[in-house]
N, C-alpha and C positions, 0 to 999 in steps of 0.2 A: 739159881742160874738164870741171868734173863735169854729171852726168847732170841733167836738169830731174825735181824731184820727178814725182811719179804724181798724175795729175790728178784728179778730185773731180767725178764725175759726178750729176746730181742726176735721176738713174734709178732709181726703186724696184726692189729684188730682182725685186717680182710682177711688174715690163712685160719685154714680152720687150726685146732688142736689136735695134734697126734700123737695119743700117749701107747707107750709101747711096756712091757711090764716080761721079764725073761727071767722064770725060775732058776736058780743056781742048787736050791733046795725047796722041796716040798711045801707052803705055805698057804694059806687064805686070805683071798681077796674078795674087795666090793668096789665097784667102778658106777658112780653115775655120771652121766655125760648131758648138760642141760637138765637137770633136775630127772630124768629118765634113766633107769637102774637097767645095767645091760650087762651087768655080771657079778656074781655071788658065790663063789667057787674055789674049789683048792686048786692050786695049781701045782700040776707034780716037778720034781725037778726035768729040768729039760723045756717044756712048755713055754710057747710065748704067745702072748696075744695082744692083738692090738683094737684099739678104739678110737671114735674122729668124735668132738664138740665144738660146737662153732663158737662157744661162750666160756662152758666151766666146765670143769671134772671136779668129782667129791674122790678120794680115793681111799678107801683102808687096806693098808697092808700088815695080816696077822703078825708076818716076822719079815721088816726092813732090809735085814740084813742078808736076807738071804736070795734077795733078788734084785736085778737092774733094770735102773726103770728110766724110760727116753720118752723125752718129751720134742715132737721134730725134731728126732734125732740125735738129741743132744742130752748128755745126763744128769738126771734131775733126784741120781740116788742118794748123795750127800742129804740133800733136802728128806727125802725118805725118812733115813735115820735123825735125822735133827727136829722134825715134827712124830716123831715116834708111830710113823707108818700112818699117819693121817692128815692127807692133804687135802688141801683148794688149790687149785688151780684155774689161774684164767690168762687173758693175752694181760695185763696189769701185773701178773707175777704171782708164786708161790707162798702160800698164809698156813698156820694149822688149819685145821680143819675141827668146826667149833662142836661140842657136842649136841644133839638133838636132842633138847629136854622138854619134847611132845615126847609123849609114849601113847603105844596105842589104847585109845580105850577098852576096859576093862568088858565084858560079857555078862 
């Protein structure tokens, strides 16, 4: 199945990014915002939390489906489910999110 283009966000460079993420069920999440990790966490149902990037967000979401996720406002949870809970995000528009194959070295 090929990949859904890269979405087309109608976010100027100059606003920051405000990504908003609202448990419907119980799930696990990772939010970095500019390369800086600002959450790692389950979120139980109910919970919402929000975060600002002036650039990018990385975002993993355990289970897509079970939560809605706003980006200024606006919903960017199709995209969720279509990148299998793992996005880039930047003012440029929504990509997957590639995997990180640095591991940390070994001890």
């Amino acid at each position: 199945r090929p990949e859904p283009p890269p979405v087309r966000l109608g976010v100027q460079p100059v606003q920051p990014l405000e990504l908003s993420i609202l448990a419907r069920r119980q799930t696990w999440i990772s939010v970095k915002a500019d390369g800086n990790l600002l959450a790692q966490q389950k979120l139980v149902a109910g919970a919402q939390e929000t975060w600002k990037a002036r650039r990018r967000f990385e975002v993993v979401i355990g289970a897509p489906g079970k939560v809605d996720v706003l980006l200024n406002g606006h919903s960017i949870s199709p995209m969720a489910l279509a990148h299998n809970g793992r996005l880039a995000i930047t003012h440029n528009g929504i990509t997957p999110l590639e995997d990180e194959v640095a591991a940390a070295p070994a001890r």
